[in-house]
C-alpha positions in Angstrom: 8.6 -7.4 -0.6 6.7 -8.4 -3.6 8.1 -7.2 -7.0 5.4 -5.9 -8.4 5.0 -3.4 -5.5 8.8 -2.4 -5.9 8.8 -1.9 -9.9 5.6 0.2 -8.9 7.5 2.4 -6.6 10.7 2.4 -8.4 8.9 3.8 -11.5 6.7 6.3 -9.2 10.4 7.4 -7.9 11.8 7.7 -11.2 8.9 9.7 -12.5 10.8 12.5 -9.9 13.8 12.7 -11.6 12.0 12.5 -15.3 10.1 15.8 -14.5 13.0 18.1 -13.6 14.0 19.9 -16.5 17.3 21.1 -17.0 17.4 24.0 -19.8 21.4 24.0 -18.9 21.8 20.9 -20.4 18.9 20.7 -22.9 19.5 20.6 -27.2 19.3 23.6 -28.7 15.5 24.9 -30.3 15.8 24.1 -33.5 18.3 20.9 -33.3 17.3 17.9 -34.8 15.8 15.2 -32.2 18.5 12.6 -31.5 16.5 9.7 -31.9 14.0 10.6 -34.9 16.0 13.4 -36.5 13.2 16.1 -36.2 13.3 19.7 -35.5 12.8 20.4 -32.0 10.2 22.9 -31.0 10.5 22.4 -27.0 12.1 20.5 -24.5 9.8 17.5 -26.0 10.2 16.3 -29.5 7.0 16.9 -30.8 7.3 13.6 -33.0 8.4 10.8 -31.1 8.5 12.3 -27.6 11.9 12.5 -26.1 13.3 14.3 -24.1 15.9 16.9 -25.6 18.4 16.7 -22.6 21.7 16.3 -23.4 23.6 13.3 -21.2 26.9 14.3 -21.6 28.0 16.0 -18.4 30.5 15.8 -16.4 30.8 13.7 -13.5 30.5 16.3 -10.9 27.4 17.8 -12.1 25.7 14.3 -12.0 26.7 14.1 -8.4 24.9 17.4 -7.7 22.3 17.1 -9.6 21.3 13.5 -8.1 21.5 15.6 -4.6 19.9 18.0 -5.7 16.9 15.6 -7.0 17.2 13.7 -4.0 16.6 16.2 -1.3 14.3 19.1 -3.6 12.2 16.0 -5.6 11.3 19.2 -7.8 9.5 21.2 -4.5 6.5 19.1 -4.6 7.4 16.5 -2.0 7.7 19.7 0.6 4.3 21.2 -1.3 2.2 18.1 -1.2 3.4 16.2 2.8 2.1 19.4 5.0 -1.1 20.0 2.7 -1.8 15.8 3.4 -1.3 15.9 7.2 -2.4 19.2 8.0 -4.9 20.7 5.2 -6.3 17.5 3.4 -9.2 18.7 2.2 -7.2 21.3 0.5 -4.7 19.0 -1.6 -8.0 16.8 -2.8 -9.7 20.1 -3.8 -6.7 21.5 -5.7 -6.5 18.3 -7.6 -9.5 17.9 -9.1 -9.7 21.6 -9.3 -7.0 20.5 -11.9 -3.8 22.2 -9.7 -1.6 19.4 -9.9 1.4 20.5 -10.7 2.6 21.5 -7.6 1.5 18.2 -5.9 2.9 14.6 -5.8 0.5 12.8 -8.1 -1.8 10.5 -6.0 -1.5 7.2 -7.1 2.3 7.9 -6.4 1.9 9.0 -3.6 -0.3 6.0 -2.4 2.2 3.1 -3.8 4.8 5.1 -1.6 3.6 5.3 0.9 2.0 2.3 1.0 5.8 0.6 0.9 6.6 2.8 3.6 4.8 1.1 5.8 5.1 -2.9 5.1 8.6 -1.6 5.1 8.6 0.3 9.2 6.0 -2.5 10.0 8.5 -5.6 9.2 10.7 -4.2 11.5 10.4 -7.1 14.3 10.1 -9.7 11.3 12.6 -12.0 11.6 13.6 -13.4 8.1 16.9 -14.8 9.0 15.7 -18.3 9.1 14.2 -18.1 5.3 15.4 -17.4 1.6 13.5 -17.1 -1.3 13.4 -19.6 -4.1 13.8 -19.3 -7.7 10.3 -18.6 -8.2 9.8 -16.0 -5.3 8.0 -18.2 -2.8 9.7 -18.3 0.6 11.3 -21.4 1.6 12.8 -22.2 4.6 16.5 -22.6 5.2 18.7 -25.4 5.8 19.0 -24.8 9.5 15.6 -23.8 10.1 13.6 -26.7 12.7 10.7 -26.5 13.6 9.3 -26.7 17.1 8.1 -30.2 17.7 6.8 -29.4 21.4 4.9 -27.2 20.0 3.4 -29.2 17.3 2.9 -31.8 19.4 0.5 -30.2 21.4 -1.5 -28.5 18.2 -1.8 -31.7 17.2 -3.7 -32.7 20.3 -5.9 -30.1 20.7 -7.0 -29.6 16.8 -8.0 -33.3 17.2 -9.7 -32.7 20.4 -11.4 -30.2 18.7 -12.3 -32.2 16.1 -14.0 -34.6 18.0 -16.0 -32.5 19.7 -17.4 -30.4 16.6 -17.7 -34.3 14.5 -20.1 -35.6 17.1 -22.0 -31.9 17.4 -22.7 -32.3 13.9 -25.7 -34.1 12.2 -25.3 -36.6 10.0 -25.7 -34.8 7.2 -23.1 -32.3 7.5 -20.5 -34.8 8.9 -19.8 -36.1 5.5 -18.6 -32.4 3.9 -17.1 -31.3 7.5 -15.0 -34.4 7.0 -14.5 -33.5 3.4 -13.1 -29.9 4.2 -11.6 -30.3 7.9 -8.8 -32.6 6.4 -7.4 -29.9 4.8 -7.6 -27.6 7.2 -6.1 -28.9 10.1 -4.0 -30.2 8.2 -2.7 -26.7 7.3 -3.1 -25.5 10.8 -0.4 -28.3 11.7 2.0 -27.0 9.5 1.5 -22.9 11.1 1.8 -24.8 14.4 5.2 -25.9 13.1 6.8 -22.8 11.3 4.8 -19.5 12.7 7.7 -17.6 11.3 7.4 -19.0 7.8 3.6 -18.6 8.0 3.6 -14.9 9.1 5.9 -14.0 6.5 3.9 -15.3 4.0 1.2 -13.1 5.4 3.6 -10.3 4.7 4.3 -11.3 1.3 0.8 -11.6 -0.1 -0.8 -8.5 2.1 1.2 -6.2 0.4 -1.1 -7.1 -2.9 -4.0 -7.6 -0.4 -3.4 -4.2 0.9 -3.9 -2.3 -2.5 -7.5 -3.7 -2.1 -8.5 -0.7 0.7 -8.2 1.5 -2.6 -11.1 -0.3 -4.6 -13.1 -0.4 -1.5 -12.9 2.5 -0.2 -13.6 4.0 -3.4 -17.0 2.1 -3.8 -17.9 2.7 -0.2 -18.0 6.8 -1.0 -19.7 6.2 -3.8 -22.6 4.8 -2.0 -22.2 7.0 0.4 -22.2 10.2 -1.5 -24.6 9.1 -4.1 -27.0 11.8 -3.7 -24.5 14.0 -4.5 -24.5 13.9 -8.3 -21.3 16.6 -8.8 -19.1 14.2 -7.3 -18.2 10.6 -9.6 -15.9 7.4 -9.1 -12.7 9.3 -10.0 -13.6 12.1 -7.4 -14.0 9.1 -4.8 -11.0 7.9 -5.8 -8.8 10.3 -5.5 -10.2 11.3 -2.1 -9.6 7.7 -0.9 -5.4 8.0 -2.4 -5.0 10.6 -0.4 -7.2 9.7 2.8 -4.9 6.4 3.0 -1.8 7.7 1.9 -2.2 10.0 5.0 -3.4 6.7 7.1 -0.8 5.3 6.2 2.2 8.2 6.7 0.8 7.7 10.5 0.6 4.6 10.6 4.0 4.2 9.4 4.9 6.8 12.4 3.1 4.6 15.1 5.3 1.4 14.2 8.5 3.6 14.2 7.0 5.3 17.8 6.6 1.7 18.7 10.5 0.3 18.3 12.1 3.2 19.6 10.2 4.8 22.6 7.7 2.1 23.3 4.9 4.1 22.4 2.8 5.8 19.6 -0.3 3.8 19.2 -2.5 7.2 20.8 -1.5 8.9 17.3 -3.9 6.6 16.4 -6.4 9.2 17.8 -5.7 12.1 15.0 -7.1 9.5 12.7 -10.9 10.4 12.8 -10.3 13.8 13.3 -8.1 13.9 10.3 -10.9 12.2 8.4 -13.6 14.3 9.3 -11.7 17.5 8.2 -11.0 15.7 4.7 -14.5 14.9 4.5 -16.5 17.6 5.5 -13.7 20.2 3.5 -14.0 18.0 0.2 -17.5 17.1 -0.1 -18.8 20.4 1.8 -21.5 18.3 4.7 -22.2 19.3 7.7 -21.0 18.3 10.9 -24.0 15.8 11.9 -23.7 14.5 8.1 -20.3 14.1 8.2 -20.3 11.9 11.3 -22.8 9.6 9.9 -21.1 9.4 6.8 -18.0 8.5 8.9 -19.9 5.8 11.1 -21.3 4.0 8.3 -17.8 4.1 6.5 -16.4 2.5 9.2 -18.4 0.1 9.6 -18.4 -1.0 5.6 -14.4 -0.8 6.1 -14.5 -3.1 9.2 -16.6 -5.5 6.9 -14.4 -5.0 4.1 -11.0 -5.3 5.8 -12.6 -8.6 7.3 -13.1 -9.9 3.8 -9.6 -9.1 3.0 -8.1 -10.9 5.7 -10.1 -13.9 5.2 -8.5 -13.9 1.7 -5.0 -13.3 2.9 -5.7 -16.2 5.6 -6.8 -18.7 3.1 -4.0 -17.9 0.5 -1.6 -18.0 3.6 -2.9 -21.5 4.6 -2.8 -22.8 0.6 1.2 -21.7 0.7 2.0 -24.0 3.8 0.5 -27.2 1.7 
C-alpha cells in the first residue's frame, strides 16, 4: 500500500476521534488555555485553537472511551452507510444543502473506502516472494527465481512477432519502430520473467492511479449537466465522492463474495440501478434523460479508465527496467 494513501486514511480516521467532545473531561469556562494562556470561552480556544480536553484520565476510561469511539465513530458512520447504499440521492442532497454534520464527510469517506478495496482485492496477491527497499520500490527476494521456461518461450514469440510487424512496415517507419520496440520487448521479457513482481507493482501505483476516477468523473458531469446552470464543479464533485465511495463499498463486497462463497460478481447488477436513483434524485431529470446521461457517462468512463490503465501499464513496464 502506498504511504501517501495510508497517512490519508490514518488522518481521515483520526479526524473521528478529534470530533467527539468530551464535556466530562473538558477545562473549565473560564480557565486559561494550556498552550497560549488565554481565557477559554468554549471547548475551542478562541486564540490559538486547541482543544480544552483535559488528558489526564485514568487508564480505564481511555479503554472505554477508545471502544466507545471505535464502534459509535460519533453516530455518523451508522447515519451516513444506509443513506449511501440505499438512499444516495438523499446524503448528496443533504450535503450541499449544508446538513453535514450528521454525515461522514466525503472526501473521507472516499479515501476509506477507496483502501477498503485495494485492501479485500489483494487478497489472492501473493507478496511472499518480495520486500520492499529502502526507498519503497518492491524488490524481489533472495529466494525469488524466475521461470526460465517461461521466459524462454516469450522470448520466442515477441521476436517472432517482431519479425513479422518489421517486414509489415515501410521503410519509413522501421527506423522509429526499431527505435521504440527495443525497449519494449525488452520490458515485456522481464514481466515474462517475474508476473508476480510485475502485478504488484500494478497494485502499488493503481492505488494513486485510482484516485484519478475522482477528477474524471467530476469533469464528465460537468459536461454532462452543463445546461443546468444551478449545479457547479463542487456539486459534481461531491456527487462523484459519494457515487464511488458507494462503487466501491460493493465492489469491495464482490471480492469478499468472491473468496469465500465463490460468487458475488451479479452484485455487480445493483450498480446502474444504484446510479440512476443518485442521479435522477440529485439532479431532478427524468427517466429518458437520466438514461442518456448514464450512457454517455459510461462511455466517457470506459474511455477514461482506458487512459488510466495505459498509464498504470507504462509506469508498470518503466519499474521492471
Amino acid at each position: 500500500m502506498t504511504e501517501e494513501l495510508d497517512t490519508a486514511v490514518a488522518d481521515s480516521i483520526g479526524g473521528w476521534f478529534r470530533a467527539r467532545h468530551k464535556p466530562a473531561h473538558s477545562t473549565t469556562l473560564g480557565s486559561p488555555c494550556a498552550n497560549c494562556g488565554e481565557i477559554l470561552l468554549g471547548p475551542w480556544c478562541h486564540a490559538c485553537g486547541q482543544h480544552s480536553e483535559n488528558y489526564h484520565r485514568s487508564l480505564r476510561h481511555l479503554i472505554a472511551e477508545a471502544f466507545e469511539s471505535l464502534f459509535h465513530f460519533d453516530g455518523r458512520l451508522w447515519r451516513t452507510l444506509p443513506d449511501l447504499t440505499l438512499r444516495p440521492d438523499r446524503l448528496t442532497k443533504n450535503f450541499l444543502a449544508g446538513h453535514r454534520a450528521p454525515q461522514i464527510p466525503p472526501l473521507r469517506l472516499f479515501l476509506i473506502t477507496l483502501l477498503l478495496v485495494f485492501v479485500t482485492g489483494s487478497i489472492h496477491t501473493n507478496i511472499s516472494s518480495f520486500r520492499v527497499g529502502d526507498h519503497g520500490q518492491l524488490v524481489a527476494s533472495p529466494n525469488a527465481t524466475p521461470d526460465p521456461n517461461a521466459t524462454a518461450e516469450v522470448k520466442a514469440q515477441l521476436a517472432d512477432a517482431n519479425c513479422q510487424v518489421e517486414q509489415a512496415l515501410p521503410p519509413q517507419a522501421l527506423s522509429i519502430y526499431r527505435a521504440t520496440s527495443g525497449w519494449l520487448i525488452g520490458r515485456l521479457k522481464a514481466v515474462a520473467g517475474d508476473p508476480e513482481r510485475f502485478l504488484l507493482i500494478l497494485e502499488n501505483w493503481g492505488e494513486r492511479f485510482a484516485f484519478l476516477a475522482l477528477p474524471m468523473s467530476t469533469l464528465l458531469l460537468s459536461v454532462l449537466f452543463i445546461a443546468r446552470r444551478k449545479f457547479f464543479v463542487f456539486d459534481h464533485a461531491i456527487f462523484s465522492l459519494h457515487s464511488l465511495s458507494a462503487m466501491g463499498l460493493l465492489l469491495s463486497l464482490v471480492f469478499v463474495l468472491e473468496r469465500l462463497a465463490g460468487t458475488g460478481a451479479w452484485l455487480l447488477l445493483a450498480a446502474p440501478i444504484h446510479l440512476f436513483r443518485h442521479m435522477r434524485g440529485v439532479y431532478g431529470t427524468g427517466v429518458a434523460s437520466t438514461l442518456i446521461r448514464m450512457a454517455l457517462l459510461f462511455m466517457g468512463s470506459v474511455i477514461g479508465f482506458g487512459l488510466i490503465v495505459t498509464g498504470l501499464l507504462a509506469v508498470g513496464l518503466t519499474s521492471m527496467g
